[in-house]
C-alpha positions as YAML, in Angstrom:
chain: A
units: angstrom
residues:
- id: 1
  name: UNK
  ca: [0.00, 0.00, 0.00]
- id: 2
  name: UNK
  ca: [2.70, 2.47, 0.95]
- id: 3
  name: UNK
  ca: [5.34, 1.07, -1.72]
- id: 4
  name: UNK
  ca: [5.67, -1.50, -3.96]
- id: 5
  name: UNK
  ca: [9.25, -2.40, -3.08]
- id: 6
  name: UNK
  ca: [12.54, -1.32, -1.43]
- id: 7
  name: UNK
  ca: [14.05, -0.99, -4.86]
- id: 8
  name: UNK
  ca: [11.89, 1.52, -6.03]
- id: 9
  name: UNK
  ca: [12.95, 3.20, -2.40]
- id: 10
  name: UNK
  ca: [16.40, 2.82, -3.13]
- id: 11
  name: UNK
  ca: [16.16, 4.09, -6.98]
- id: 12
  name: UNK
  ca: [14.92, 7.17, -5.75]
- id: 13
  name: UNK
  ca: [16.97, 7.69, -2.88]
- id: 14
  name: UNK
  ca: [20.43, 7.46, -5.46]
- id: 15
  name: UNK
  ca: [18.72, 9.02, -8.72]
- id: 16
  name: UNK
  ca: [17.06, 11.50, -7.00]
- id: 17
  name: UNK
  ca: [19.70, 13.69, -5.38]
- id: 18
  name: UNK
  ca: [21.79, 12.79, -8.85]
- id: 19
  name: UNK
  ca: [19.46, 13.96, -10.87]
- id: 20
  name: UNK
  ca: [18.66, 17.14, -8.65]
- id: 21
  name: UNK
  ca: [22.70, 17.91, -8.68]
- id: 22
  name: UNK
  ca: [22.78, 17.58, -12.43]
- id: 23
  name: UNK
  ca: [19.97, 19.73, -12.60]
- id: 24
  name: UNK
  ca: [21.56, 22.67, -10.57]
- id: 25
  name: UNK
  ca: [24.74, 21.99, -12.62]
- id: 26
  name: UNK
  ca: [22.86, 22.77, -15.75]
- id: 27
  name: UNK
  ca: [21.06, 25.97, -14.34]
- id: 28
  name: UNK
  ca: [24.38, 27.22, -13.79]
- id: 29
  name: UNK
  ca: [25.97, 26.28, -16.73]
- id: 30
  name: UNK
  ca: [23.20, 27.73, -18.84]
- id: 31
  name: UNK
  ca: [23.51, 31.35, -17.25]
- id: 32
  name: UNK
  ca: [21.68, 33.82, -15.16]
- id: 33
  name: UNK
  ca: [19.13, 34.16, -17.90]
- id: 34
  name: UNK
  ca: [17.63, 30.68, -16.78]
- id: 35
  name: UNK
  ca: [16.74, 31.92, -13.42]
- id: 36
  name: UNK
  ca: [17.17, 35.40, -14.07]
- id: 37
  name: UNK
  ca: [13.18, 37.22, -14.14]
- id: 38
  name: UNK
  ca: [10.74, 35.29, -15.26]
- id: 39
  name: UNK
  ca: [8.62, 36.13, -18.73]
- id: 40
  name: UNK
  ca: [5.83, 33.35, -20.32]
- id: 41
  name: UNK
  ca: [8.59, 31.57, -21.80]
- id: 42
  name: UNK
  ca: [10.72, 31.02, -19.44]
- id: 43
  name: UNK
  ca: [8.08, 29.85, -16.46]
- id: 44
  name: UNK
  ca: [7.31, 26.92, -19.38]
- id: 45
  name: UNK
  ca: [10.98, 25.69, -19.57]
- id: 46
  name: UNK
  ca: [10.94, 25.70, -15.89]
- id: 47
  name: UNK
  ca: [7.91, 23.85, -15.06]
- id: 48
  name: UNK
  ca: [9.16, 21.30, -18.33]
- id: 49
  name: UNK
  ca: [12.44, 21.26, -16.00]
- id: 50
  name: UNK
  ca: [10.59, 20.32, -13.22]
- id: 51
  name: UNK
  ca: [8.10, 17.89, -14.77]
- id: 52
  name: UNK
  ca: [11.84, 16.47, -16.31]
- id: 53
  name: UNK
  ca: [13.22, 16.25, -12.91]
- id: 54
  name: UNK
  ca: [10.36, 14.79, -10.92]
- id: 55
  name: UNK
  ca: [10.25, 12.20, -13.91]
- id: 56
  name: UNK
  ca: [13.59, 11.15, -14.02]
- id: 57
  name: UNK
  ca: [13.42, 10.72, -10.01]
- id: 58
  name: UNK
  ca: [10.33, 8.72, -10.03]
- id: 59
  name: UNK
  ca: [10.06, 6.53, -12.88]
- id: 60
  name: UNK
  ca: [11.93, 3.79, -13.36]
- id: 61
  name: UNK
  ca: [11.32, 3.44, -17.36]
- id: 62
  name: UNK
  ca: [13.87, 6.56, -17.64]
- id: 63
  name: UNK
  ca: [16.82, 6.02, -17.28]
- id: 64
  name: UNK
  ca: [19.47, 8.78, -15.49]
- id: 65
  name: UNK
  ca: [20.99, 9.42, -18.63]
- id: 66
  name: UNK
  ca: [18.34, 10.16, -20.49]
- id: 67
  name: UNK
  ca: [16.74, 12.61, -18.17]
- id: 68
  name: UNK
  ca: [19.89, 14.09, -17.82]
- id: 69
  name: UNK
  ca: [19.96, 14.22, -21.69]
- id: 70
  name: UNK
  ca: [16.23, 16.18, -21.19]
- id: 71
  name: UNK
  ca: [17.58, 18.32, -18.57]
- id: 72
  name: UNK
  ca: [20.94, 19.92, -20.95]
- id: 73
  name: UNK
  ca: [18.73, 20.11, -24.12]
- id: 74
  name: UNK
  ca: [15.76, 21.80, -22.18]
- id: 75
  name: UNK
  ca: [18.36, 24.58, -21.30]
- id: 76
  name: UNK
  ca: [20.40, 24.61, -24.88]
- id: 77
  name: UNK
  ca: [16.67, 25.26, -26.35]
- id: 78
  name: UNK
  ca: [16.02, 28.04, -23.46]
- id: 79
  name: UNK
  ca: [19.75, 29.34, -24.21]
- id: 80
  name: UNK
  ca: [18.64, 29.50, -28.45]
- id: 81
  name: UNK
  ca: [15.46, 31.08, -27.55]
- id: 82
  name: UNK
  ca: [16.86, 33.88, -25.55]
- id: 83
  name: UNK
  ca: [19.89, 34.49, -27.67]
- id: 84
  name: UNK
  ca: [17.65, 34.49, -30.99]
- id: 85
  name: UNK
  ca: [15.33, 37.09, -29.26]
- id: 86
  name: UNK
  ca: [18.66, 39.42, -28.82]
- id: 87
  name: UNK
  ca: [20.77, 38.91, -31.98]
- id: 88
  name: UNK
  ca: [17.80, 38.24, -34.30]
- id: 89
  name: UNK
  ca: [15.32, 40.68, -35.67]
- id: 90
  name: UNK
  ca: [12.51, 38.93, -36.36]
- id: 91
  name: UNK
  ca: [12.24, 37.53, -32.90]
- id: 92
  name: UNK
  ca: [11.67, 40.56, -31.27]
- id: 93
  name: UNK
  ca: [8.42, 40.39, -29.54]
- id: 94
  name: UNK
  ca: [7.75, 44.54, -29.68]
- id: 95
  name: UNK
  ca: [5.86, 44.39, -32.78]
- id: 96
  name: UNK
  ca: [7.27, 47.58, -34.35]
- id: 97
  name: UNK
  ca: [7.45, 47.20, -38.52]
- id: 98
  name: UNK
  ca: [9.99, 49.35, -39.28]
- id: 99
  name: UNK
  ca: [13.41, 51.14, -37.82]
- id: 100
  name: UNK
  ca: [11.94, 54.12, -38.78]
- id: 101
  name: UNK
  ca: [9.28, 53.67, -35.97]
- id: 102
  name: UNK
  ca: [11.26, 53.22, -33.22]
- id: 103
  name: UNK
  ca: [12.79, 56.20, -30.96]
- id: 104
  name: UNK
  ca: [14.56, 54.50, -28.59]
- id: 105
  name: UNK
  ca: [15.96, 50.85, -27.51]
- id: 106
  name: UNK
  ca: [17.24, 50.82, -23.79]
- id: 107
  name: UNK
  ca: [19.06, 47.60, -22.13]
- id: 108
  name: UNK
  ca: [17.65, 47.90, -18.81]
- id: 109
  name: UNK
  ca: [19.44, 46.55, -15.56]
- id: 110
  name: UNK
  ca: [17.95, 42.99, -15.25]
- id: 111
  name: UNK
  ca: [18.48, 42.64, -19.21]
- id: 112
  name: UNK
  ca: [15.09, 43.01, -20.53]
- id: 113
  name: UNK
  ca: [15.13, 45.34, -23.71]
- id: 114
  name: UNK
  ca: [12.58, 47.87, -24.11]
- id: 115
  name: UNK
  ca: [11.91, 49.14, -28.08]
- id: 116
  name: UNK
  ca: [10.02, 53.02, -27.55]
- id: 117
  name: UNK
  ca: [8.42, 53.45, -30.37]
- id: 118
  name: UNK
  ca: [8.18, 57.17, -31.95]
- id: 119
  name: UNK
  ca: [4.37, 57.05, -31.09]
- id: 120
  name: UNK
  ca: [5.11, 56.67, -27.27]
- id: 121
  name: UNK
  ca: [7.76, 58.70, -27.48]
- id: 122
  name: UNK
  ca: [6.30, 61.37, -26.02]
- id: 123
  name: UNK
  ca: [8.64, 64.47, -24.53]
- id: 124
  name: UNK
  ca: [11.08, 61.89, -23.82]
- id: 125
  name: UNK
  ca: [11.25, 62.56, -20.37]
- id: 126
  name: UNK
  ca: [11.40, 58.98, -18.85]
- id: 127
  name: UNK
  ca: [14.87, 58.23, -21.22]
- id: 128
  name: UNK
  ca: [16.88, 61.85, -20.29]
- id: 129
  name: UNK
  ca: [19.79, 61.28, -19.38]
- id: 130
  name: UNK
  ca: [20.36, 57.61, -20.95]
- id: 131
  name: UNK
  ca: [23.28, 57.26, -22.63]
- id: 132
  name: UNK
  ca: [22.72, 56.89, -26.22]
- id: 133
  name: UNK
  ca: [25.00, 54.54, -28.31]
- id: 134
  name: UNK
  ca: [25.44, 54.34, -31.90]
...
């Protein structure tokens, strides 16, 4: 009733801890942008980390490797994601057409960008004073 038998104990007693160790060792690896603040997309790769995890430690029809296997790719995948949303245009989720249209980009501190268009632009007042690069 309570378990079906001290292997299954054992398993996840050993694999468990493993499993959470390789985890942590991944998070690390990947970045600060993997635990860094939270948008849509990155709350999804962490509960699919999670759901990975809590698999790996529970069932016994997946093996360590492979979880660990889930675990690396769910991060490379995370690490694409972010870095295409950065480097490439076409990623960027502001939804502005055109150069033309946009006033101002600013990096801000916990490395979110934010694309001002020329329509909310306004006086300008809430950018004086950044530092504009060309």
């Amino acid at each position: 009733m309570f378990f079906d038998n001290v292997s299954g104990l054992v398993r996840v007693l050993v694999v468990g801890p493993l499993a959470y160790v390789w985890l942590i060792a991944v998070l690390r690896c990947s970045g600060k942008r993997t635990l860094a603040q939270l948008n849509a997309f990155d709350f999804i790769v962490m509960v699919a980390l999670g759901s990975t995890l809590a698999t790996v430690a529970l069932s016994s029809t997946v093996a360590w490797s492979e979880g660990a296997l889930a675990l690396v790719l769910l991060a490379a995948l995370q690490f694409v994601v972010a870095w295409s949303s950065v480097h490439v245009p076409w990623v960027r989720s502001a939804g502005i057409g055109g150069l033309e249209l946009v006033s101002a980009v600013v990096l801000e501190c916990n490395g979110t960008i934010s694309v001002i268009s020329t329509s909310q632009h306004g006086s300008g007042s809430a950018i004086t004073g950044v530092a504009a690069r060309a």
